[in-house]
PQR file with spaces between the fields and no chain letter, atoms N, CA, C, O and H, PARSE charges and radii, in Angstrom:
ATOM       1  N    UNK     1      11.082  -53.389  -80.545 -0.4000 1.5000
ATOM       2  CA   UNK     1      11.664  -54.308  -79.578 -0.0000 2.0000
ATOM       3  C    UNK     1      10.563  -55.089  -78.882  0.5500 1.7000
ATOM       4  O    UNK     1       9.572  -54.396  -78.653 -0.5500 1.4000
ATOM       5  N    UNK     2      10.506  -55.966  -78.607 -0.4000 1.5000
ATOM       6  CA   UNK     2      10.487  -56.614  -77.633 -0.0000 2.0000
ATOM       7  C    UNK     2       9.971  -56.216  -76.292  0.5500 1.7000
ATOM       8  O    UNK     2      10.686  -55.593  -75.507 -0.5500 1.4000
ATOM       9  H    UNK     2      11.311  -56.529  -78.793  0.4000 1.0000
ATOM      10  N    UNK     3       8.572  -56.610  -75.972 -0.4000 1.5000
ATOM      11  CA   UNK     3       7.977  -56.705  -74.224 -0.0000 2.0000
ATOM      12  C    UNK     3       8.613  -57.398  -73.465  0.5500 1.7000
ATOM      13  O    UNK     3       8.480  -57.320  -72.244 -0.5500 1.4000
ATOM      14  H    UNK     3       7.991  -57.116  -76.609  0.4000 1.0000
ATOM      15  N    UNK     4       9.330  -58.115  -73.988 -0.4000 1.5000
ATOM      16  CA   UNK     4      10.052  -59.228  -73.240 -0.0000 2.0000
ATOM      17  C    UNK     4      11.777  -58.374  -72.643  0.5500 1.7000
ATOM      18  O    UNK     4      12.567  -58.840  -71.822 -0.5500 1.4000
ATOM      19  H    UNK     4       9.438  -58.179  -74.980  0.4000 1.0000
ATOM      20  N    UNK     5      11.859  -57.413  -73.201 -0.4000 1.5000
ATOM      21  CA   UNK     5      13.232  -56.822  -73.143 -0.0000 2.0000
ATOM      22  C    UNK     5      12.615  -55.777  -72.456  0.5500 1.7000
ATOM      23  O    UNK     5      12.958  -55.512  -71.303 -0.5500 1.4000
ATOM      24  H    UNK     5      11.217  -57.034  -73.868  0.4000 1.0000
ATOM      25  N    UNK     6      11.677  -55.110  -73.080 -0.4000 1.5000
ATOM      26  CA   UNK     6      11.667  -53.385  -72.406 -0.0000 2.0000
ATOM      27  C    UNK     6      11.249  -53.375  -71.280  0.5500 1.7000
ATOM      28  O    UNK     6      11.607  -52.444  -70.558 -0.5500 1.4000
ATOM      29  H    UNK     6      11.399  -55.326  -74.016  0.4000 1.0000
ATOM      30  N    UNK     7      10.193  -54.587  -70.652 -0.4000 1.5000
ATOM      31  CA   UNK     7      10.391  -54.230  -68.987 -0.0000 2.0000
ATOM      32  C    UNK     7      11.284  -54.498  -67.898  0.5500 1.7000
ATOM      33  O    UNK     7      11.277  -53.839  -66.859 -0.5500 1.4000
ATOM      34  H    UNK     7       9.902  -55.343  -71.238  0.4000 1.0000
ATOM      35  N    UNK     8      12.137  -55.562  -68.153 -0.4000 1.5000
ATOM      36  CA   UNK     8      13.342  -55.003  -67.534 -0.0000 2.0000
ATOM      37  C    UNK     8      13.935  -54.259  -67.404  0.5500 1.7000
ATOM      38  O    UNK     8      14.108  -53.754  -66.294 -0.5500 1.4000
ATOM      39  H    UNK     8      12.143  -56.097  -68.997  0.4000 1.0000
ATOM      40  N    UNK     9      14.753  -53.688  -68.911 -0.4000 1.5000
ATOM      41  CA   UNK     9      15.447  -52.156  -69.259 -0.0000 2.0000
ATOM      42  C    UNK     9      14.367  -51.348  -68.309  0.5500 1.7000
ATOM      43  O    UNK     9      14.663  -50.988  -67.169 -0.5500 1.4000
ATOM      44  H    UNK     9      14.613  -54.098  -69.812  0.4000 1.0000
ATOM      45  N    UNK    10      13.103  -51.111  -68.902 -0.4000 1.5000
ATOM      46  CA   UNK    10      12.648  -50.154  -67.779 -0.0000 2.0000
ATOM      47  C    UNK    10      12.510  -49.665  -66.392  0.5500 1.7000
ATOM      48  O    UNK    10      12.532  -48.591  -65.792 -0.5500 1.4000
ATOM      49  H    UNK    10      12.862  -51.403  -69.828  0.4000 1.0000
ATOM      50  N    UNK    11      12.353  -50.974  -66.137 -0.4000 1.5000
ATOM      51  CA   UNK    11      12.420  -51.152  -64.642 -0.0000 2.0000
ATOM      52  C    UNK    11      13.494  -50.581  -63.728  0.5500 1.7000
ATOM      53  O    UNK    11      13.381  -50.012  -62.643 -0.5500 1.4000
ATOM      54  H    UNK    11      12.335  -51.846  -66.625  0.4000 1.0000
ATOM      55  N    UNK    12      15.100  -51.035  -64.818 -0.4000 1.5000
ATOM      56  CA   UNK    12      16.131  -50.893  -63.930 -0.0000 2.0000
ATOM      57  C    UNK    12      16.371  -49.118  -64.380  0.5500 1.7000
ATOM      58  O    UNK    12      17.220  -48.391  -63.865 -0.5500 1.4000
ATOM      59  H    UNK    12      15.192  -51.498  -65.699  0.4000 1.0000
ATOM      60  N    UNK    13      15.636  -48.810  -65.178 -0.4000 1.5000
ATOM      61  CA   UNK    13      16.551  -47.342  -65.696 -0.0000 2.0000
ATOM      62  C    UNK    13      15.776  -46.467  -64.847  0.5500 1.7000
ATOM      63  O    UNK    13      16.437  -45.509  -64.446 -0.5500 1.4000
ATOM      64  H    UNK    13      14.946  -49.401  -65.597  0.4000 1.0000
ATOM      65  N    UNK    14      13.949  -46.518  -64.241 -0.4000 1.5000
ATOM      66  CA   UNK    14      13.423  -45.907  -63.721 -0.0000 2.0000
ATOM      67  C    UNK    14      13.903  -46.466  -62.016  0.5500 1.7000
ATOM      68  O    UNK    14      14.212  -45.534  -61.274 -0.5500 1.4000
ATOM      69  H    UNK    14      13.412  -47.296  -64.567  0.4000 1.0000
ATOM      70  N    UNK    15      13.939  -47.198  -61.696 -0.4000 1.5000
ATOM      71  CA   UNK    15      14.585  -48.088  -60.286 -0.0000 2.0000
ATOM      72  C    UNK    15      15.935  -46.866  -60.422  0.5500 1.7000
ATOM      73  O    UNK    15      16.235  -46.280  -59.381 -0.5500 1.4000
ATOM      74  H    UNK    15      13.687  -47.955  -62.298  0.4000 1.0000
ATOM      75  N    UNK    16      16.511  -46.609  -61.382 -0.4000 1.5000
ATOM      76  CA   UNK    16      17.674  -45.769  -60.860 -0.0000 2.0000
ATOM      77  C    UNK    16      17.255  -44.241  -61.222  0.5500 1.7000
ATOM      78  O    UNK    16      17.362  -43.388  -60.340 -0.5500 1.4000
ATOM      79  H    UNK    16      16.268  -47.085  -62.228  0.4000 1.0000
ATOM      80  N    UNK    17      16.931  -44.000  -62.102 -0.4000 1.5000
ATOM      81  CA   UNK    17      16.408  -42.736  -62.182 -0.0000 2.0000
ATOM      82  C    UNK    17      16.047  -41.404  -61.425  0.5500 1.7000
ATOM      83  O    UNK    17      16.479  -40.259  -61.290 -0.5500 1.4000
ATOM      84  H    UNK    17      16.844  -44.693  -62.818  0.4000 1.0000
ATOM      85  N    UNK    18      14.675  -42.462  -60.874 -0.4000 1.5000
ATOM      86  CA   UNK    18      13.835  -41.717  -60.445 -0.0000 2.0000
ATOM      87  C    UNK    18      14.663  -40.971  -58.719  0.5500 1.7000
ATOM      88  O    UNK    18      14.724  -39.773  -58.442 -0.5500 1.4000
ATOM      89  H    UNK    18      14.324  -43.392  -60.983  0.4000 1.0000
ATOM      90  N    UNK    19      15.076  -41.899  -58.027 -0.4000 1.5000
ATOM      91  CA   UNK    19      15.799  -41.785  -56.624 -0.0000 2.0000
ATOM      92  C    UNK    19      17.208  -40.451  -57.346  0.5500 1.7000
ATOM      93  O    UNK    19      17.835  -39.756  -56.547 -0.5500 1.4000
ATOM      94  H    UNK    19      15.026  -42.872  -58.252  0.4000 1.0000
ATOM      95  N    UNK    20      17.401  -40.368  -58.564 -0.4000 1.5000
ATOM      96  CA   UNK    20      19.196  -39.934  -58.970 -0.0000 2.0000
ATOM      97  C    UNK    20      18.829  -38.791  -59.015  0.5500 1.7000
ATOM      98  O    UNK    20      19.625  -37.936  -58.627 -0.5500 1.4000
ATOM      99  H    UNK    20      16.891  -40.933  -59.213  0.4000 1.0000
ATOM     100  N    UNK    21      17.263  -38.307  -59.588 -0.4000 1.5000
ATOM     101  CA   UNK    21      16.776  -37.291  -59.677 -0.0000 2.0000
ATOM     102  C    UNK    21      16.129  -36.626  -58.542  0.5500 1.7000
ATOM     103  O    UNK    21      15.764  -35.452  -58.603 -0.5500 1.4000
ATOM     104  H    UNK    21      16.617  -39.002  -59.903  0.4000 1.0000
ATOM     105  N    UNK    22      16.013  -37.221  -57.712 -0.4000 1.5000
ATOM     106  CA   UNK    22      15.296  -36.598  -56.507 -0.0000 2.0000
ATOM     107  C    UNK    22      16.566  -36.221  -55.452  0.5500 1.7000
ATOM     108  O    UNK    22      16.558  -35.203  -54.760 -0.5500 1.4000
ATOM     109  H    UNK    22      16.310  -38.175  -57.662  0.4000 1.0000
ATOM     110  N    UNK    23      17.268  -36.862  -55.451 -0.4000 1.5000
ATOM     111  CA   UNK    23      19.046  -36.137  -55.424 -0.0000 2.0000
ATOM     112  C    UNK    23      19.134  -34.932  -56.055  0.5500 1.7000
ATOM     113  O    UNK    23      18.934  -33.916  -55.388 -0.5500 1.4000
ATOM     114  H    UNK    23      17.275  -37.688  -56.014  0.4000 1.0000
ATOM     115  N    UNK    24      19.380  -34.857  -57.141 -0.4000 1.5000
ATOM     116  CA   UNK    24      19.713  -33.775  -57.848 -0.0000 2.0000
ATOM     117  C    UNK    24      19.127  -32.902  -57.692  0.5500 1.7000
ATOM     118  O    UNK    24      19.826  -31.907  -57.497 -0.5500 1.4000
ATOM     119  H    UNK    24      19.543  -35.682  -57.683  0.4000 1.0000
ATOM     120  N    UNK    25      17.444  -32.625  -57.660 -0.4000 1.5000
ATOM     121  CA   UNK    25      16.688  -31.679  -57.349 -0.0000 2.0000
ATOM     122  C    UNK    25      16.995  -30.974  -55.833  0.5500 1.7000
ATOM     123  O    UNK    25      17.348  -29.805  -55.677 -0.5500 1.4000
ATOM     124  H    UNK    25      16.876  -33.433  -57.819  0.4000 1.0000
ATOM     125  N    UNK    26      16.698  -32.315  -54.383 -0.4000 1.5000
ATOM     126  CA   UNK    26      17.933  -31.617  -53.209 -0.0000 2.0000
ATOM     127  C    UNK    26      19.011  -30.661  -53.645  0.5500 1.7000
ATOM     128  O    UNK    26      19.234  -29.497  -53.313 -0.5500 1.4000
ATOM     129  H    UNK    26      16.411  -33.264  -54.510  0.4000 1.0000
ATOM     130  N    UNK    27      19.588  -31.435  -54.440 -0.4000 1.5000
ATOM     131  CA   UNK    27      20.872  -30.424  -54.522 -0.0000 2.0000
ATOM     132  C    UNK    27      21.116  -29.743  -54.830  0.5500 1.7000
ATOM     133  O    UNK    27      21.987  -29.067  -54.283 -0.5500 1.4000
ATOM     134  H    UNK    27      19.407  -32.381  -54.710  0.4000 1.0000
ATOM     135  N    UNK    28      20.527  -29.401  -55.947 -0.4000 1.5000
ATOM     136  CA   UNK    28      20.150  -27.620  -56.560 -0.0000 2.0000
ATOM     137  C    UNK    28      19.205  -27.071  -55.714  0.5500 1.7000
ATOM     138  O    UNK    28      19.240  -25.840  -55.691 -0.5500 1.4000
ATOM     139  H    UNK    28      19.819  -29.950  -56.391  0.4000 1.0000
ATOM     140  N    UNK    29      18.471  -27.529  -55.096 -0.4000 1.5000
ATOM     141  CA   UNK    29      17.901  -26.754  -54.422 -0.0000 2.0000
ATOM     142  C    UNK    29      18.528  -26.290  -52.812  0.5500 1.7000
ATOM     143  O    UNK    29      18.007  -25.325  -52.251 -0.5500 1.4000
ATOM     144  H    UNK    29      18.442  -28.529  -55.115  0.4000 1.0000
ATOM     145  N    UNK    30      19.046  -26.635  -52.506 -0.4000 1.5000
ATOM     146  CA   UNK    30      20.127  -26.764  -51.340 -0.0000 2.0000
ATOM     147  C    UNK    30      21.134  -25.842  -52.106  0.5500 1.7000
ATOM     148  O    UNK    30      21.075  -24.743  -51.554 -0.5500 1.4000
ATOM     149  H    UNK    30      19.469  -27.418  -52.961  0.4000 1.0000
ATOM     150  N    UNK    31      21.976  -25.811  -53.072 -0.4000 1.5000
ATOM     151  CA   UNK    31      22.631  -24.867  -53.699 -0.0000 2.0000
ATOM     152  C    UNK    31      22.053  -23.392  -53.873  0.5500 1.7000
ATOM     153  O    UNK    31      22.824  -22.507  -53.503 -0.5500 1.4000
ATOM     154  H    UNK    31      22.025  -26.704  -53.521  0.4000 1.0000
ATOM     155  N    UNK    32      21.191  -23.109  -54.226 -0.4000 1.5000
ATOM     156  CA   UNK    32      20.430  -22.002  -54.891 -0.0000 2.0000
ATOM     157  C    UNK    32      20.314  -21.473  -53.279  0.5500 1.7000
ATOM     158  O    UNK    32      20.822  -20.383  -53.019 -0.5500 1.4000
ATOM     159  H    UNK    32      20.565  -23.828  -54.527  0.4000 1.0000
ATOM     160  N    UNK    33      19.849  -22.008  -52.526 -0.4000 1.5000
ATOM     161  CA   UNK    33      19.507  -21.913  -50.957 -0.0000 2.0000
ATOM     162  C    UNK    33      20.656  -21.124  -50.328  0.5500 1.7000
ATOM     163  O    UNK    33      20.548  -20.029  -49.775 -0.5500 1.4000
ATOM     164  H    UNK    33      19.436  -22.894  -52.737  0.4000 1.0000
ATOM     165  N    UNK    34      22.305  -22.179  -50.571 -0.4000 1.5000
ATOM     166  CA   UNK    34      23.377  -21.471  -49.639 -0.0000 2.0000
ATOM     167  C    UNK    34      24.137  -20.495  -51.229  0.5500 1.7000
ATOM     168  O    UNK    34      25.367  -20.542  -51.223 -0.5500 1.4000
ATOM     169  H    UNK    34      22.393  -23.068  -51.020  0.4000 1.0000
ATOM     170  N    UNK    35      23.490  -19.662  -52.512 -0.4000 1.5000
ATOM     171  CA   UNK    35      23.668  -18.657  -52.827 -0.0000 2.0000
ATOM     172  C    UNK    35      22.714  -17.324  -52.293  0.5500 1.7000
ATOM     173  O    UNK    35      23.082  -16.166  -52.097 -0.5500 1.4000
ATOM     174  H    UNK    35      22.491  -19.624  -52.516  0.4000 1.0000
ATOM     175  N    UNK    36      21.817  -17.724  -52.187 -0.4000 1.5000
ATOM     176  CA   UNK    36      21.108  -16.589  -51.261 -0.0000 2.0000
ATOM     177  C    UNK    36      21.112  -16.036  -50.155  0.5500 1.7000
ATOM     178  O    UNK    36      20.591  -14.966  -49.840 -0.5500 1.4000
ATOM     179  H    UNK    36      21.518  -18.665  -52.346  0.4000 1.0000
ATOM     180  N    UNK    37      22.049  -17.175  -49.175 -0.4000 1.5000
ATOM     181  CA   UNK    37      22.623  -17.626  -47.978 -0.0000 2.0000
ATOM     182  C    UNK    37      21.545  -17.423  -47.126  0.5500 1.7000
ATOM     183  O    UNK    37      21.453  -16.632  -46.187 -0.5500 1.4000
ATOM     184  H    UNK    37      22.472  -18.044  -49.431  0.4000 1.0000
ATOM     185  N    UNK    38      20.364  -18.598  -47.757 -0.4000 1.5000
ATOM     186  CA   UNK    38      19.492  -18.356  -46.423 -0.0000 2.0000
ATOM     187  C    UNK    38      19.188  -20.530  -46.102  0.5500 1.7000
ATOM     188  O    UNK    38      18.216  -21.236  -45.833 -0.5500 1.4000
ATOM     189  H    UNK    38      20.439  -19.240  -48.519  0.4000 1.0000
ATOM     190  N    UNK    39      20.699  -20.765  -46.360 -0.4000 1.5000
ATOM     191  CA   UNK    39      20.686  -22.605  -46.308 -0.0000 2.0000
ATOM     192  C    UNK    39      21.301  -22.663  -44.939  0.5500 1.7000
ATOM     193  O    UNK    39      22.433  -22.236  -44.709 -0.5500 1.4000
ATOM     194  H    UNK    39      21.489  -20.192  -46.579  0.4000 1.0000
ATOM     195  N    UNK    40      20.268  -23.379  -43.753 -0.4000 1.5000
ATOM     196  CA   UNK    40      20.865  -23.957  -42.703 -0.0000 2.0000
ATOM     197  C    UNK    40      20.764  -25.415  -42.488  0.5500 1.7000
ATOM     198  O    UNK    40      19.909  -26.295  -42.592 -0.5500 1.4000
ATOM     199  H    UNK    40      19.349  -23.726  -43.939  0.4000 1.0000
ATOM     200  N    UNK    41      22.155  -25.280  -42.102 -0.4000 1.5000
ATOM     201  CA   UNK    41      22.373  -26.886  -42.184 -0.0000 2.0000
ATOM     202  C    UNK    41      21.248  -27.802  -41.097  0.5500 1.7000
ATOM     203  O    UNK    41      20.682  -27.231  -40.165 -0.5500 1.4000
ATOM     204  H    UNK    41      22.849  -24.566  -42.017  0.4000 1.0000
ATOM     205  N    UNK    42      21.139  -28.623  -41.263 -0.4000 1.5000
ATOM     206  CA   UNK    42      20.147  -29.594  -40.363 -0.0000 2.0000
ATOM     207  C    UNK    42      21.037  -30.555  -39.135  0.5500 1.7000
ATOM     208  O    UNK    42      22.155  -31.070  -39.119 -0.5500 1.4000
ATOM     209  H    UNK    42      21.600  -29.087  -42.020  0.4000 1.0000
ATOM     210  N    UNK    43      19.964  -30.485  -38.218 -0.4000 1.5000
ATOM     211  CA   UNK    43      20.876  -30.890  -37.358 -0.0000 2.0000
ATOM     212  C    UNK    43      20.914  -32.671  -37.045  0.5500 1.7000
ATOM     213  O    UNK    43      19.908  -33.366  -36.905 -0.5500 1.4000
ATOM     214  H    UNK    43      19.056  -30.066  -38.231  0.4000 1.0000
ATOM     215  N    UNK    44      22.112  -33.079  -36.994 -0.4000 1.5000
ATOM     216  CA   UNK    44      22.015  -34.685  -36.591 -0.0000 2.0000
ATOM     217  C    UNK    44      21.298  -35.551  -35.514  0.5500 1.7000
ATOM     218  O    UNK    44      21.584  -35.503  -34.318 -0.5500 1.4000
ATOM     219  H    UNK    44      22.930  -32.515  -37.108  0.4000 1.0000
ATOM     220  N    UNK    45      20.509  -36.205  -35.959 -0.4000 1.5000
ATOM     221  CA   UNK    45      19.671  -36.892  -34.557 -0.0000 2.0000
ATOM     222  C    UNK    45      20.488  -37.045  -34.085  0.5500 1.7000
ATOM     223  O    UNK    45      21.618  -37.027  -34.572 -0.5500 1.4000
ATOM     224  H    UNK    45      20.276  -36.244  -36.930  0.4000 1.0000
ATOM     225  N    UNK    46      20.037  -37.350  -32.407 -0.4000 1.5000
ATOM     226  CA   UNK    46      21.253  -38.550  -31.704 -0.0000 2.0000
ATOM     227  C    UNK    46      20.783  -40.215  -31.408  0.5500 1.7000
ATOM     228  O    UNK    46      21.218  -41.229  -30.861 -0.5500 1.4000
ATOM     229  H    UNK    46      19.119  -37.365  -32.011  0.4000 1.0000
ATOM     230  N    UNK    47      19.715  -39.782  -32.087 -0.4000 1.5000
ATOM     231  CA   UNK    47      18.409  -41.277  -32.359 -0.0000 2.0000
ATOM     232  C    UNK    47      18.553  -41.738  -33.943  0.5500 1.7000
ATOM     233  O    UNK    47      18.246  -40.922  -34.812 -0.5500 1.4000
ATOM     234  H    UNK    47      19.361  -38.959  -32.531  0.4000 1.0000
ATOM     235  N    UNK    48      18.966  -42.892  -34.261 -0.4000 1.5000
ATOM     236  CA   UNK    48      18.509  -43.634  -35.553 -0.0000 2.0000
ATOM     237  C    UNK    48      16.672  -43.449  -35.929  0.5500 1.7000
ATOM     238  O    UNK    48      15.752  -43.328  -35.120 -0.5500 1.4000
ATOM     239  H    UNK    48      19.215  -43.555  -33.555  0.4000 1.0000
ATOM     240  N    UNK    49      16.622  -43.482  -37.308 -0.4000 1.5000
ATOM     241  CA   UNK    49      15.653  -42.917  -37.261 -0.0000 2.0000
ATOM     242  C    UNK    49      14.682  -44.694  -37.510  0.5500 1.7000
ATOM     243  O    UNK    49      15.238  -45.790  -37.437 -0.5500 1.4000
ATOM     244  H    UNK    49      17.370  -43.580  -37.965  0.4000 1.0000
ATOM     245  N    UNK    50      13.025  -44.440  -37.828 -0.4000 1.5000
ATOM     246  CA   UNK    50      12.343  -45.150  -37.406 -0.0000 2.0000
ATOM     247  C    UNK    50      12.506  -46.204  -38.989  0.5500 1.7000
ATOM     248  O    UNK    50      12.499  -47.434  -39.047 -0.5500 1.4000
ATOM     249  H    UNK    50      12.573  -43.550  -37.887  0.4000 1.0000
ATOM     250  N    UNK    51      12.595  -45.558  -39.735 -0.4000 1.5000
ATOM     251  CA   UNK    51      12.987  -46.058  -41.173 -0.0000 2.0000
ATOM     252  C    UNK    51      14.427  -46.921  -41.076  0.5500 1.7000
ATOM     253  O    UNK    51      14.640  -47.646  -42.047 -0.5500 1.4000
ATOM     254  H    UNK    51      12.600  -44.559  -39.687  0.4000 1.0000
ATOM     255  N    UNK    52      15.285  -46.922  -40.172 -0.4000 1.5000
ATOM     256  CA   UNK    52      16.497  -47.689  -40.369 -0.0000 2.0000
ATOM     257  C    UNK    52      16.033  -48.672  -39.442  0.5500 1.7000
ATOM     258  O    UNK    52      16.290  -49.789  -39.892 -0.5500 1.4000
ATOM     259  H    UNK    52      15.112  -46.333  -39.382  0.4000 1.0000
ATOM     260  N    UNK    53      15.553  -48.715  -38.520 -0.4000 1.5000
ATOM     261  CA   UNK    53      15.037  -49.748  -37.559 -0.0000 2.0000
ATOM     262  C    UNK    53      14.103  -50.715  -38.241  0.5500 1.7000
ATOM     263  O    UNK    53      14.265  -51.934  -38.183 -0.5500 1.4000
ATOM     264  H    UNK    53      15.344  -47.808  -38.155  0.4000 1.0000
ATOM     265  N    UNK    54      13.060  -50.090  -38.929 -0.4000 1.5000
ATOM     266  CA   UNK    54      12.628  -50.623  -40.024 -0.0000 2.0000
ATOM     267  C    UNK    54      12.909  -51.653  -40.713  0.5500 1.7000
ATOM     268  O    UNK    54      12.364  -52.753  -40.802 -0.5500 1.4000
ATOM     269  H    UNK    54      12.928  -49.100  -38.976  0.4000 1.0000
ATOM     270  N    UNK    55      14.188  -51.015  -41.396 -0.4000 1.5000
ATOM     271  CA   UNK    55      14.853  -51.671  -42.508 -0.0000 2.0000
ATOM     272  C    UNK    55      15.798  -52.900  -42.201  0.5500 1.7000
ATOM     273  O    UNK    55      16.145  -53.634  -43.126 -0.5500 1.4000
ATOM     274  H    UNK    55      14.631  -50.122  -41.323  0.4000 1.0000
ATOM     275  N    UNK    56      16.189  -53.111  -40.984 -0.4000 1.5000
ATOM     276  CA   UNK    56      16.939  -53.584  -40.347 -0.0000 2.0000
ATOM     277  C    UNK    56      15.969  -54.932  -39.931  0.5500 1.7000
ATOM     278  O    UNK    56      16.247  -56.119  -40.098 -0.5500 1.4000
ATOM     279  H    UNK    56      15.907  -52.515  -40.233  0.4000 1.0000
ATOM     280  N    UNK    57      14.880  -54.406  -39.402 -0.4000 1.5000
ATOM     281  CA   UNK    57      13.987  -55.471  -39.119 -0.0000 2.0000
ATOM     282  C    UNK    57      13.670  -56.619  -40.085  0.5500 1.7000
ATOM     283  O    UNK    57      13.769  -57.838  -39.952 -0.5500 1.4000
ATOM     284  H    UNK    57      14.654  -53.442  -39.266  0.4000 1.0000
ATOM     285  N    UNK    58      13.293  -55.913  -41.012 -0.4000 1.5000
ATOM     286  CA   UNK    58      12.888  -56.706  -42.666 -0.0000 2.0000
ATOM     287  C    UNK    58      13.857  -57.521  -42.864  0.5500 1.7000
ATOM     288  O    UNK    58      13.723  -58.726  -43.076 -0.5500 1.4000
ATOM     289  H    UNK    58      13.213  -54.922  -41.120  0.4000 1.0000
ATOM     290  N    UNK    59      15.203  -56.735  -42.791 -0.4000 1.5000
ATOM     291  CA   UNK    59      16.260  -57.813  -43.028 -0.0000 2.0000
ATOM     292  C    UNK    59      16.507  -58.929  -42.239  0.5500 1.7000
ATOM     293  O    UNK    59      16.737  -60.082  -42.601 -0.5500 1.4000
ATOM     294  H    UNK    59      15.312  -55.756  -42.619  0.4000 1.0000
ATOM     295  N    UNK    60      16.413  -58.315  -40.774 -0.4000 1.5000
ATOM     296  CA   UNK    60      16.531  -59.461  -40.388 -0.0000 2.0000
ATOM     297  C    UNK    60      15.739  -61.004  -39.937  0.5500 1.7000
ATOM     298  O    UNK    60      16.203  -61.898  -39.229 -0.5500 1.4000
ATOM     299  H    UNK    60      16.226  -57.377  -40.480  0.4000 1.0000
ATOM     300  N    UNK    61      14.315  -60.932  -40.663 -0.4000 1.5000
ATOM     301  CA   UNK    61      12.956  -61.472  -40.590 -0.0000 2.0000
ATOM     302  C    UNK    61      13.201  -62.312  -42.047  0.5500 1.7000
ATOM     303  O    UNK    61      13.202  -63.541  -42.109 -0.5500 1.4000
ATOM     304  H    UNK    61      13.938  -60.206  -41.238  0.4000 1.0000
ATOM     305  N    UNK    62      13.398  -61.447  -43.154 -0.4000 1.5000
ATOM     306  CA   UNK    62      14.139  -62.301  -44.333 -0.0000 2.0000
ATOM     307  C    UNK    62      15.055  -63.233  -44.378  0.5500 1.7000
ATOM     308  O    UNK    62      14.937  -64.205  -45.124 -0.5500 1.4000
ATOM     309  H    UNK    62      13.397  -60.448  -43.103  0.4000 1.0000
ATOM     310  N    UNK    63      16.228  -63.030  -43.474 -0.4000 1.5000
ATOM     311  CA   UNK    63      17.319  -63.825  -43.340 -0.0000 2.0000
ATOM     312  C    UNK    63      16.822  -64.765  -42.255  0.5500 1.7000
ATOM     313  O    UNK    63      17.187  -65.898  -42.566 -0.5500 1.4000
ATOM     314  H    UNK    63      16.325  -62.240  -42.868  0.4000 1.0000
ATOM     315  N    UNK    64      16.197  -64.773  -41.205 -0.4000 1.5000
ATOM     316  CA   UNK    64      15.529  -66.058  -40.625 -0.0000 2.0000
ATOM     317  C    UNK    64      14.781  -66.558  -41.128  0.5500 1.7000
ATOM     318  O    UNK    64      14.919  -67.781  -41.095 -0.5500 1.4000
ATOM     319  H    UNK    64      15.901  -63.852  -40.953  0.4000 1.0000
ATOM     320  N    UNK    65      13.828  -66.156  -41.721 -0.4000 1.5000
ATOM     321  CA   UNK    65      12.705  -66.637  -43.160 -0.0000 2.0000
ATOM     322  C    UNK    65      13.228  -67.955  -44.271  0.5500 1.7000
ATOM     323  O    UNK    65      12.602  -68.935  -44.674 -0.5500 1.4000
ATOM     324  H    UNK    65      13.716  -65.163  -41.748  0.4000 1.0000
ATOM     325  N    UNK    66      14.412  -67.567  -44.501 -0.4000 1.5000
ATOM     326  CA   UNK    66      15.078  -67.939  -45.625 -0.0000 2.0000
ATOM     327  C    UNK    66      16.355  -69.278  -44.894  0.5500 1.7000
ATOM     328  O    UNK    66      16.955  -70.054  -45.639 -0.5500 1.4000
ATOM     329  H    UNK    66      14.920  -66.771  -44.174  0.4000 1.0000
ATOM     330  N    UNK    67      16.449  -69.274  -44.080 -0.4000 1.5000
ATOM     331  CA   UNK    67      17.410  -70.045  -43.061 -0.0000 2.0000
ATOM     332  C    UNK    67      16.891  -71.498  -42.552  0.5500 1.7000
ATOM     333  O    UNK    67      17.572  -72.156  -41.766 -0.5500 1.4000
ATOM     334  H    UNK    67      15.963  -68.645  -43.475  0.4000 1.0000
């Protein structure tokens, strides 16, 4: 095939991949955790965290950027 094809395909299969798997690993591992029953749940900020403020920012610096 084609360089011209496989880095896209790649891009998007590792772009989804890699995040689907780092899920999955949480989750078996979080499983295996509440069979041993030593899984406690985590507790909810009552603060947004610094990463959504973040993210929020970008967006909204892009969308005036672009305006």
């Amino acid at each position: 095939m084609d360089a011209d094809i496989m880095v896209p395909v790649l891009a998007i299969v590792f772009s989804i991949g890699i995040p689907l798997s780092a899920i999955w690993t949480e989750h078996l591992r979080d499983r295996v955790l509440m069979q041993k029953g030593l899984y406690q749940l985590k507790q909810p900020s009552a603060y947004p965290s610094w990463r959504l403020l973040l993210a929020s920012l970008a967006v909204t610096r892009r969308s005036l950027a672009t305006s």
